[in-house]
C-alpha positions in Angstrom: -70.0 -38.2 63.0 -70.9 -40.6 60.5 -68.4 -43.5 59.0 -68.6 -41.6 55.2 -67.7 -38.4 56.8 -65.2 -39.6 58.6 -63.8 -41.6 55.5 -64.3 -38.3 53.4 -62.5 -36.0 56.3 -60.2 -38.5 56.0 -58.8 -38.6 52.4 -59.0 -34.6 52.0 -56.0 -34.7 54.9 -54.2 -37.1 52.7 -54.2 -35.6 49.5 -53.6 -32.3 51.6 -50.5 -34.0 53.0 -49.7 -35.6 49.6 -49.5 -32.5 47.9 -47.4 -30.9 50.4 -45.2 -33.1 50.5 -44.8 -33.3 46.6 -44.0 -28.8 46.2 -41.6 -29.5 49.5 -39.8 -32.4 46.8 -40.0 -30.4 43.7 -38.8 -27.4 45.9 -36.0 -29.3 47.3 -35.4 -30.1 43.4 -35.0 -26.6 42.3 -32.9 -26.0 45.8 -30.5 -28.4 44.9 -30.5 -28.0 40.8 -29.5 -24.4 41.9 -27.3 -25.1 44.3 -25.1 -27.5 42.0 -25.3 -25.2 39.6 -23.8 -22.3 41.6 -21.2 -24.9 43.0 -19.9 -26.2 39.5 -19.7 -22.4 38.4 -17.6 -21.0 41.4 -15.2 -23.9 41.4 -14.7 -23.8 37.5 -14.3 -20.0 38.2 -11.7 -20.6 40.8 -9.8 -23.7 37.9 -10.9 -26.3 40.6 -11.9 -29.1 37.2 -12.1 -32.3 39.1 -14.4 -30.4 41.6 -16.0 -28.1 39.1 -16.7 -31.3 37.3 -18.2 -33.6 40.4 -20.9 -30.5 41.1 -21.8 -30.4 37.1 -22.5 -33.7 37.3 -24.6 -33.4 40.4 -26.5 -30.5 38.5 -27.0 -33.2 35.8 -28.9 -34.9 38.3 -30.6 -32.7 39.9 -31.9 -30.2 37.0 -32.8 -32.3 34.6 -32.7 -31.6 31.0 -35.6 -29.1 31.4 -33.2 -27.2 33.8 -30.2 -26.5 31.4 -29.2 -24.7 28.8 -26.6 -24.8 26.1 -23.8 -22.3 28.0 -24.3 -25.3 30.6 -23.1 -27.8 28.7 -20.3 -25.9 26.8 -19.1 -25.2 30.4 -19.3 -29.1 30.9 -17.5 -29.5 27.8 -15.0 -26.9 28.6 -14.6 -28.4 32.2 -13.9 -31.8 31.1 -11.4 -30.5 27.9 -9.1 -29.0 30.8 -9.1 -32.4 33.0 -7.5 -34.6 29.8 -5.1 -31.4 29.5 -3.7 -33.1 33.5 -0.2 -34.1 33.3 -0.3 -37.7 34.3 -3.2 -38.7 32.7 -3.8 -42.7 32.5 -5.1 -44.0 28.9 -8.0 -45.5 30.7 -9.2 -42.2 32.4 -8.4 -40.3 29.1 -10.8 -42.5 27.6 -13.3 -42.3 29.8 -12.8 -38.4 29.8 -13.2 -37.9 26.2 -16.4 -40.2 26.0 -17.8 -38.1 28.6 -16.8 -35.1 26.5 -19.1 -37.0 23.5 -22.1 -37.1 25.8 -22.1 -33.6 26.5 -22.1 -33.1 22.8 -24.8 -35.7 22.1 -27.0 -34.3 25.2 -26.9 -30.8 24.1 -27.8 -31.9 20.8 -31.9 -32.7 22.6 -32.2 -29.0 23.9 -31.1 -26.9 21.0 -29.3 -27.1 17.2 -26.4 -24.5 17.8 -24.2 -24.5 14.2 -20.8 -23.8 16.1 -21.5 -26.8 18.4 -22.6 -29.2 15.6 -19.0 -28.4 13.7 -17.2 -28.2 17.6 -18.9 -32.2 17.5 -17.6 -32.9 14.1 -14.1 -31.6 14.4 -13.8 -32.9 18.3 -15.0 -36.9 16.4 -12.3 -35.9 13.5 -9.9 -35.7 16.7 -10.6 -38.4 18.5 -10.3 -40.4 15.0 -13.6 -41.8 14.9 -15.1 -44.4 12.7 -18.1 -43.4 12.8 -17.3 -41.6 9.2 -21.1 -41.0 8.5 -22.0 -39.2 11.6 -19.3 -36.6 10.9 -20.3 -36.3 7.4 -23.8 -35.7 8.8 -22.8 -32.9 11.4 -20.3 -31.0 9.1 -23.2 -31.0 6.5 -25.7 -29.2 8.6 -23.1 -26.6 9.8 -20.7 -25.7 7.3 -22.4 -24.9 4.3 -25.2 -23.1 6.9 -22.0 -21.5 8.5 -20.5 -20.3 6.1 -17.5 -17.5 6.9 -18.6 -17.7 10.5 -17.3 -21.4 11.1 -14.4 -21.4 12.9 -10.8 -22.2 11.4 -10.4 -25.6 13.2 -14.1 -26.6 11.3 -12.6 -26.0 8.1 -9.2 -27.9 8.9 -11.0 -30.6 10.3 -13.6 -31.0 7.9 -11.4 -31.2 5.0 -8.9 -33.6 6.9 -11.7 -35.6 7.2 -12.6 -35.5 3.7 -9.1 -37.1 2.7 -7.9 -39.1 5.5 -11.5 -40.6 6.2 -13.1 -40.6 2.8 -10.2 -40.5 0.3 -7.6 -42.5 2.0 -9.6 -45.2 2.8 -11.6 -45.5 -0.6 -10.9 -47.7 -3.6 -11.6 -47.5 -7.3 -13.8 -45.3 -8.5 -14.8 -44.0 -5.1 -11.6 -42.7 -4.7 -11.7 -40.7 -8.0 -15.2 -39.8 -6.8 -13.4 -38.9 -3.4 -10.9 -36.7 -5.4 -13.3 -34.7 -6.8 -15.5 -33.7 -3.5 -12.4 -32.8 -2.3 -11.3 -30.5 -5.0 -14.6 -28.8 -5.2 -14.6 -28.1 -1.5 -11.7 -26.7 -1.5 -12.5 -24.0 -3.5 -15.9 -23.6 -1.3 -13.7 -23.7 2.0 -10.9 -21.5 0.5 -14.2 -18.6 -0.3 -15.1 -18.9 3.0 -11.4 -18.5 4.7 -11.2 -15.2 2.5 -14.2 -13.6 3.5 -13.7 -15.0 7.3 -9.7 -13.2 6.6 -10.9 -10.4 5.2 -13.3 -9.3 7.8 -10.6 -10.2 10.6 -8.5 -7.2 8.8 -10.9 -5.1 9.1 -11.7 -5.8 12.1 -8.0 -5.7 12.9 -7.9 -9.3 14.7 -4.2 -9.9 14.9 -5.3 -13.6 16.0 -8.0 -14.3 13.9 -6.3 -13.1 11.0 -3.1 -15.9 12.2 -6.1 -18.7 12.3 -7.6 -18.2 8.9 -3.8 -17.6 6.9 -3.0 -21.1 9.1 -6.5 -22.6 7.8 -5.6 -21.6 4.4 -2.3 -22.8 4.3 -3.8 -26.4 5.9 -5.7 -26.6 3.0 -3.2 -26.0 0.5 -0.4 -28.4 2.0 -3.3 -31.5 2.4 -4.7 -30.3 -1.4 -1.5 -30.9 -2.9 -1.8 -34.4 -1.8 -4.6 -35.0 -4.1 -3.5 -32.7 -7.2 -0.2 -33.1 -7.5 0.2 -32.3 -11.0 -1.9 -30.6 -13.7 -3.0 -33.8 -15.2 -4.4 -34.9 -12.2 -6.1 -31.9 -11.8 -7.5 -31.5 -15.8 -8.8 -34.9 -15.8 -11.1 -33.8 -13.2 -11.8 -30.6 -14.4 -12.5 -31.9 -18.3 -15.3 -34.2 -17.3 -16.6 -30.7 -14.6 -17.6 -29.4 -18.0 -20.1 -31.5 -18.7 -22.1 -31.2 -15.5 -21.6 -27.4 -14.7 -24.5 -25.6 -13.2 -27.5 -24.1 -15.7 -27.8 -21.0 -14.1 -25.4 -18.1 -15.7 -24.2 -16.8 -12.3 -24.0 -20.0 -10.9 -22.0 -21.2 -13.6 -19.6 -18.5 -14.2 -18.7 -18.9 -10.2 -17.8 -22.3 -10.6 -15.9 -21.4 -14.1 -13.9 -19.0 -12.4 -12.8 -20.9 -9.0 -11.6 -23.8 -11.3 -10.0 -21.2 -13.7 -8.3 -20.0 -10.5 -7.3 -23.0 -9.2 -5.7 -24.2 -12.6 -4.1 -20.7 -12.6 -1.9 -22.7 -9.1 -0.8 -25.4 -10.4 0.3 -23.4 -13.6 -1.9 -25.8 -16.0 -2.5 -22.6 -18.0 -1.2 -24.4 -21.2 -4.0 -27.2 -21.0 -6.0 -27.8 -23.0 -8.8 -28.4 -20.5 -8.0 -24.7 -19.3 -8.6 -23.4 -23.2 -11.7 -24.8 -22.7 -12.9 -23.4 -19.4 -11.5 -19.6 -20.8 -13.7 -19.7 -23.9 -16.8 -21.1 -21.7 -16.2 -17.6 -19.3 -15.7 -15.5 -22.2 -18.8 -16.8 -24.2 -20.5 -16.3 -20.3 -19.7 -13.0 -19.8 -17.1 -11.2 -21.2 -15.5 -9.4 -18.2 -12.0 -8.3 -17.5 -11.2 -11.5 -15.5 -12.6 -13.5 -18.5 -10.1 -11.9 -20.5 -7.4 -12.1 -18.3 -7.7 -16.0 -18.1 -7.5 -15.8 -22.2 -4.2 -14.1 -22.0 -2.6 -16.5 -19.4 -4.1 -19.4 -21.7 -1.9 -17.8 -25.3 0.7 -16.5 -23.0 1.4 -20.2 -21.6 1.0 -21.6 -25.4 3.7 -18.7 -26.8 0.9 -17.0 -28.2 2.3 -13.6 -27.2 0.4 -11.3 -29.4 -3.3 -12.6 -29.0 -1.9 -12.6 -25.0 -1.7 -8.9 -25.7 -4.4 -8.1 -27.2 -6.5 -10.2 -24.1 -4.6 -8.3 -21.2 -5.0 -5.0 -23.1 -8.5 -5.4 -23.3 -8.7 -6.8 -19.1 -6.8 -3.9 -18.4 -9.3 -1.8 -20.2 -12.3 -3.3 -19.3 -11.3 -3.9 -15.3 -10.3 0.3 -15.6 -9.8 1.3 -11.6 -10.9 -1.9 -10.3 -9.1 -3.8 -7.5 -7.7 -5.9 -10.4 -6.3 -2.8 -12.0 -2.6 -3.5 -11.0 -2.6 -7.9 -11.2 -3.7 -7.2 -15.2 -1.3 -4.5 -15.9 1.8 -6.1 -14.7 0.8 -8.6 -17.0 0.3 -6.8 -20.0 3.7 -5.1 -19.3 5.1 -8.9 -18.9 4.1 -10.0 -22.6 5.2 -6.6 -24.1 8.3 -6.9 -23.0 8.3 -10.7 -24.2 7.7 -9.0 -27.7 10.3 -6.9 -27.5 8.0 -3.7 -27.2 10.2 -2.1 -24.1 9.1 1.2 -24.2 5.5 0.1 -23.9 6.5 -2.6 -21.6 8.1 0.3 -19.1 5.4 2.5 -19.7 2.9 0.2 -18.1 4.8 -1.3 -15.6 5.9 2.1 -14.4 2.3 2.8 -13.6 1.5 -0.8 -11.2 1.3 -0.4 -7.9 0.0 -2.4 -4.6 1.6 -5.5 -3.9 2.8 -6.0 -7.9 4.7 -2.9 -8.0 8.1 -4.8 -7.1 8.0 -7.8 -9.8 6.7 -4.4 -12.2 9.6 -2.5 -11.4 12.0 -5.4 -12.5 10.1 -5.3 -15.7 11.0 -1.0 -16.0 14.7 -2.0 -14.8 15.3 -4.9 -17.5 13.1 -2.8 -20.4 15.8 0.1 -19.9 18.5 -3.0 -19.7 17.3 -4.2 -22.9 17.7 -1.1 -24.8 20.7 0.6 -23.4 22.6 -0.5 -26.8 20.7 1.6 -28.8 19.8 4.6 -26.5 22.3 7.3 -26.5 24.6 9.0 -28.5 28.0 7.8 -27.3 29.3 5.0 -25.4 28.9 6.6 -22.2 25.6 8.1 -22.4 24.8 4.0 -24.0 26.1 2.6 -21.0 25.0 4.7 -18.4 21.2 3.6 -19.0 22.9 0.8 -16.6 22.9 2.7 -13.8 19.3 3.8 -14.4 18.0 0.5 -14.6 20.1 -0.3 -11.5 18.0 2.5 -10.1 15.0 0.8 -10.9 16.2 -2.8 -9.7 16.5 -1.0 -6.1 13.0 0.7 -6.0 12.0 -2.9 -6.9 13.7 -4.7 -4.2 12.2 -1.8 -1.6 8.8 -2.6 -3.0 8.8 -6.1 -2.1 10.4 -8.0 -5.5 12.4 -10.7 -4.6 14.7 -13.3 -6.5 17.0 -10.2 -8.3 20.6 -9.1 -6.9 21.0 -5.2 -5.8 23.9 -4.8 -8.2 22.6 -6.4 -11.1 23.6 -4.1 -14.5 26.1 -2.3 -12.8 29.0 -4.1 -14.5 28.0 -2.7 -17.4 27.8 0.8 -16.3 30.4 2.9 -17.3 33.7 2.2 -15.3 35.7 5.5 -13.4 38.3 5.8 -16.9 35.1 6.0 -19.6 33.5 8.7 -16.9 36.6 10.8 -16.6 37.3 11.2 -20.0 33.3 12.3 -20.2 34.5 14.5 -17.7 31.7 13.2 -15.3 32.8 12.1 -11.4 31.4 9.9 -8.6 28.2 11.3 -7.6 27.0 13.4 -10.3 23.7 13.6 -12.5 24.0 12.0 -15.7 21.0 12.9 -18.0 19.3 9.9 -19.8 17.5 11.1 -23.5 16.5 8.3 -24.1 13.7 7.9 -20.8 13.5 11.5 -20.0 15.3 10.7 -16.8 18.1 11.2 -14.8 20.8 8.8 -12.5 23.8 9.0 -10.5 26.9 8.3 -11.9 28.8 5.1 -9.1 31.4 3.4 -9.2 
């Protein structure tokens, strides 16, 4: 045979044997990428971490970021979580734990953009009290507002600890007033999203989820009394708010409302700033809700008639709505501040849902206020006591709270004034005066 075919024989076997011998690698690749995979998952199956952690790592290796996926890595993640739970864990090991905990984070990160694990990387660098204060900001920005209701409760606890113990606490000046007001408006974003995520969880009836969003909640509100302590605080933000409030009508009215309601709980009703932001929802749109922020605006300056005549017409306007109740109880609250009891009972008699106690009180103290003149003896004057006792009762049973189960009854008719009215323990005593009846007690 000649030297060239020889030569040419001879390089065909090599590459022959060269690309044998690279599938038997990339085979023995796959072999072990699976392998390590199956290994890490049986031994995290069985709670074996330290193991279930040696074989993820050696699926690391051996797969290759090509090879994994994200339920990969939140096992990692998981895995290594339950190894700084040990008991006996040195600070060193712990630290070297939860950096490996960041790199799973950051290497998931290359392969795919999952929400829940950007705000699970925020809120796990709020934890470990980094200072790296712009790369949180970063990850809670492209989750959260992209979230929404379906962040978790721990995102929305940790982001907004974040917002004042990284941001607020540590700024000076006018950064920190610029601080205070990010954190205001936020909360009213986060505090939308908590009631929508709590709402469904009812539906839903999610005994737990329901815990985790009412703890959320009540998170924010402990931490957001930190920065508004007071109404002035609170208005001085609010006034200059005016200014820059979104162009669009919806938009705007939104934001009009949340500040309206958050000035609403911290009782700064009487502001002047809070005037302001009533007539800018009114002139908006005049709705029932705009109308009931007029009234608690006169009603917290003693304007009790214009208060009236807003709650009348937010009662009106809301008719069967779910606010149908809230504005009522109202409206019966200033017409008994005007002395108008019979209106006042009239109204509150009809509230019901979770107002019906604290509108009950307002039927008990309405009969209370008129026992004086109703009736046409002493007796039948006094006994409108033991009808508004009746109502005091029903009120208590219906959830109102603060008001003693025997309040009127001392100046119910005593056993002498109901035996000369010939009238004993446990019988009906006929009230004129409401077109009701009560139990004579004593």
């Amino acid at each position: 045979m000649k030297l060239k075919g020889i030569l040419g024989t001879l390089m065909l076997t090599l590459l022959i044997g060269s690309s044998a011998m690279a599938q038997d690698s990339s085979n023995v690749a796959a072999d072990d990428c699976q392998k390590f995979r199956s290994l890490y998952y049986q031994y995290l199956t069985s709670k074996a971490y330290q193991d279930a952690a040696n074989f993820w790592n050696d699926a690391v290796e051996a797969c290759g970021p090509a090879g994994l996926d994200g339920a990969f890595y939140s096992n990692g993640r998981y895995i290594y979580g339950k190894l700084l739970k040990e008991e006996g864990i040195t600070p060193e090991r712990k630290a070297g734990l939860k950096d490996t905990v960041i790199s799973i984070f950051e290497s998931r990160l290359q392969i795919d953009h999952d929400l829940i694990w950007i705000a699970d990387y925020a809120s796990q660098l709020v934890t470990n009290k980094s200072d790296d204060h712009a790369k949180i900001d970063t990850l809670f920005a492209q989750s959260i507002p992209e979230l929404k209701d379906k962040a978790k409760s721990k995102h929305f606890k940790q982001y907004f600890k974040h917002l004042i113990v990284n941001k607020f606490n540590t700024a000076e000046g006018e950064e920190k007033e610029a601080a205070r007001t990010k954190i205001i408006e936020e909360y009213i974003v986060l505090s939308e999203y908590i009631g929508t995520a709590l709402k469904a969880a009812k539906e839903k009836e999610d005994a737990n989820e329901v815990k985790r969003q009412i703890s959320a909640q009540s998170f924010l509100d402990k931490y957001f009394l930190q920065i508004a302590k007071d109404c002035d605080v609170l208005v001085g933000v609010f006034d200059k708010k005016l200014e820059t409030l979104p162009q669009d009508p919806t938009e705007r009215k939104e934001k009009v409302e949340a500040y309206l309601a958050l000035m609403d709980q911290k009782k700064c009703q009487s502001s002047e700033v809070y005037g302001k932001f009533v007539d800018e929802l009114i002139s908006l749109e005049p709705t029932a809700e705009a109308y009931f922020f007029g009234g608690n605006y006169a009603l917290s300056n003693k304007n009790n008639s214009k208060a009236a005549e807003y709650f009348q017409k937010a009662v009106e306007l809301e008719a069967d709505g779910e606010n149908k109740d809230k504005y009522s109880l109202n409206l019966a609250n200033v017409k008994y501040k005007q002395g108008s009891y019979k209106s006042a009972f009239k109204i509150a008699k009809g509230v019901g849902g979770d107002y019906r106690g604290d509108a009950l009180v307002i039927c008990a103290n309405s009969i209370a206020a008129t026992a004086n003149s109703c009736g046409e003896s002493t007796f039948s004057r006094k006994a409108n006591y033991w009808l508004a006792n009746d109502y005091i009762k029903k009120a208590i049973a219906a959830g109102a709270e603060g008001v003693s189960s025997s309040k009127f009854l001392k100046n119910a008719p005593d056993s002498n004034e109901a035996f000369n009215e010939g009238v004993s323990a446990g019988s009906t005593v006929s009230l004129s005066c409401w077109g009701e009846s009560t139990i004579a007690r004593f």
